[in-house]
C-alpha angles and dihedrals in degrees: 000000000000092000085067096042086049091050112040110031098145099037096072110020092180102050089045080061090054106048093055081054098052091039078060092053093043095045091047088077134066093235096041092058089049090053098052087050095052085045101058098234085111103052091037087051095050085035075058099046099045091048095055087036100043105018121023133170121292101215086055089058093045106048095025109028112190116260126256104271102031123215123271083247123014122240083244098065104038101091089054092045094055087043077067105035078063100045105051111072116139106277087049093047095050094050095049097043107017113123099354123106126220124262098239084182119188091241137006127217116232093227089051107108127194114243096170139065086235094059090050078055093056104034101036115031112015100052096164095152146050093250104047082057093044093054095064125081097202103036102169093046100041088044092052100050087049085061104042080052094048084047090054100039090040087060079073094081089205103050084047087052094049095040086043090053095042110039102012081237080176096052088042095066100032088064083044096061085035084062098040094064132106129221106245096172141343105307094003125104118183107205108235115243117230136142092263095046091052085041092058096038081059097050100038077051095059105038093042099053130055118212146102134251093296096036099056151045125215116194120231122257092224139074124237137229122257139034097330111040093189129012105180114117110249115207129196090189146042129310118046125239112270086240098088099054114080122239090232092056092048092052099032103156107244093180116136103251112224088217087064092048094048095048094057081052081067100061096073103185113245145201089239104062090191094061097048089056093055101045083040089053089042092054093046099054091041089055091040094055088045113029104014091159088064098056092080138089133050099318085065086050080059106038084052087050094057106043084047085054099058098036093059089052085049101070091192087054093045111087093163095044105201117259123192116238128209122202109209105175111097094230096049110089122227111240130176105222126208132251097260083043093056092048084049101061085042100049108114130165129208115241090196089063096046090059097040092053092042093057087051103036105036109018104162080061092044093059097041095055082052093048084052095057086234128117123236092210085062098061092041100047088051083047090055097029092063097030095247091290112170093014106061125040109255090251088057085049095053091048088057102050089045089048092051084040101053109023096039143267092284090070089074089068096045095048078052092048090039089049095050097045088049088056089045089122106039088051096051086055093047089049086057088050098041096234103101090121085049101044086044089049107043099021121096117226088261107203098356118155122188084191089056100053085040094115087032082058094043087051092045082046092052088058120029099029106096091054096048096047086044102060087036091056089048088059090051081054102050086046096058 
């Protein structure tokens, strides 16, 4: 397949597309990884990449010499850098890292080429000696690339645990801006601006602080006109400058708001549980709809508590049925987790059925993610995987659990589909631009409101939801 691809990428526009869809699905298992690295595609793809960063044609440089600046990633090596954008979620990082340390050689030859993710890792983002920047012929730009690549795989939380643990990557580029610093006066260092030092603020910046697009603030990667290029505070320590944490953030209201608690008043308990759930299920999208700022804090917590409760003793309403859990390692401590914790763990979401309703529902986006090579059940299933951390505020994130939680598990794929229609237009533009992996990864859910899609998401339920809950139930089945 990807000697074809390789081939003959002019010849079949549309099966080129497909195949970098397909590469996505593949590389979004374990096995599948695995698979693409036994195979070679991996090491041709980053044979391909090292020989446009570090090598280049001649005639190119001669006839067309790059521009001053060049561009964070050069036109060159864009088409390398989104083949793995696509490839390294997760499963696919942890295969191809877990468990190996880097080289760190004390020289490296100039004819020596990476063939593996691990040496990326070590030539390209973890440059924590004189030989490995010697070694590279275009420092600043190679460099570059290698960070705009460890930005977009660290907005996976789990592959930024895994890399953090593994290789320090914080401490890495925090001793990097350290060194990268002049002496102004006797005890005063200024820290030197450069395209690499504002690339790695921005990046110690985003993989350092949790928040969405109202909690946190990201620095640009560019430098402005004027007499101060860049004034955003740079920092070669914890913790981290106050700038980048939003007022609103820092001041967020935790008040108990009267409205919550007398919602919960509502729900009387009754003998019919059924009941219950479905007067329960009425009042919370009506408030929903009306007062969506009231339904937060730790009344929710309870009233979450509760409904769980009482799915999980009505075996028609359960999808994710509870199933006790033994630690057996002697390290590993026994806990007893709630009810919403237990759902938690359990919460799943079909990609099949992400892509089926997009390509319905939304069919300019559907076709756009398709004219990307990049699959739409990726960026959803890191959404859902990581609970929308860093791309939604922490008041739109409890509204989404409480919405899967009450109203069912086939809520997860309509907020999805109800995300993805409301960046229509951001991701046509970013198809244009041929960014769209990049823009879905790094960028937070900017004015996203699971209270405002709430009627968008009862019509996608009144249509969509006896197949979903049928094949869902089907799963529960197949688990018990």
């Amino acid at each position: 397949m990807f000697s074809q691809y390789a081939k003959q990428p002019q010849v079949n526009r549309q099966k080129k597309f497909g195949y970098e869809v397909l590469v996505v699905q593949v590389a979004s298992t374990a096995a599948g990884a695995v698979a693409l690295q036994n195979s070679g595609f991996i090491s041709a793809l980053i044979t391909e990449l090292w020989a446009n960063l570090e090598c280049g044609r001649d005639d190119v440089r001669l006839t067309h010499p790059r521009a001053t600046p060049v561009d964070p990633i050069d036109r060159s090596c864009q088409k390398s850098f989104l083949a793995l954008v696509n490839l390294l979620s997760f499963p696919a990082v942890y295969e191809l890292t877990a468990n190996q340390e880097l080289p760190n050689k004390a020289e490296y030859s100039l004819r020596e080429v990476p063939t593996c993710i691990i040496d990326i890792l070590d030539r390209l983002i973890v440059l924590n000696s004189e030989a490995k920047i010697r070694s590279l012929l275009n420092y600043e730009q190679s460099h570059t690339f290698g960070l705009r690549l460890l930005s977009v795989v660290c907005c996976d939380l789990d592959a930024l645990l895994l890399l953090e643990a593994q290789y320090q990557v914080s401490s890495m580029l925090l001793h990097a801006q350290e060194e990268n610093t002049f002496e102004t006066s006797e005890n005063h260092r200024s820290f030197i601006i450069d395209g690499l030092s504002v690339e790695r603020n921005h990046v110690l910046v985003r993989i350092n602080l949790i928040g969405g697009p109202l909690e946190r603030i990201l620095p640009p990667r560019m430098l402005e006109k004027g007499d101060d290029p860049y004034p955003w505070p740079m920092f070669s320590s914890y913790p981290l400058p106050h700038a980048y944490l939003s007022e609103g953030a820092q001041s967020a209201d935790v008040k108990q708001d009267n409205d919550i608690g007398n919602l919960l008043s509502c729900f009387k308990m009754s003998d019919k549980q059924m009941e219950w759930i479905e007067n329960c299920r009425k009042q919370f999208c009506k408030t929903m709809k009306s007062k969506p700022d009231v339904v937060r804090g730790s009344v929710l917590g309870e009233l979450l508590e509760k409904f769980v409760l009482l799915l999980t003793e009505n075996p028609s309403e359960c999808y994710f049925p509870s199933v006790e859990y033994t630690a057996t390692d002697a390290n590993v401590k026994n806990e007893s987790l709630s009810s919403v914790q237990q759902l938690g763990i359990k919460m799943t979401v079909s990609a099949y059925y992400i892509e089926m309703l997009l390509k319905a529902e939304v069919p300019l986006v559907f076709s756009a993610f398709h004219m990307s090579g990049f699959a739409p059940s990726q960026i959803c299933l890191q959404w859902i995987t990581q609970c929308f951390w860093n791309y939604l505020d922490w008041i739109e994130i409890c509204h989404y659990i409480a919405t899967c939680v009450v109203l069912g598990p086939d809520y997860q794929v309509y907020i999805c589909i109800a995300i993805l229609k409301h960046l229509q237009r951001d991701i046509l533009h970013h198809t244009q631009t041929q960014d769209l992996q990049v823009f879905l990864k790094e960028e937070a859910l900017h004015g996203f409101r699971v209270s405002n899609y709430f009627e968008y998401m009862e019509t996608l339920e009144q249509n969509y939801r006896p197949v979903l809950l049928r094949d869902m139930r089907s799963v529960r089945g197949q688990s018990t």
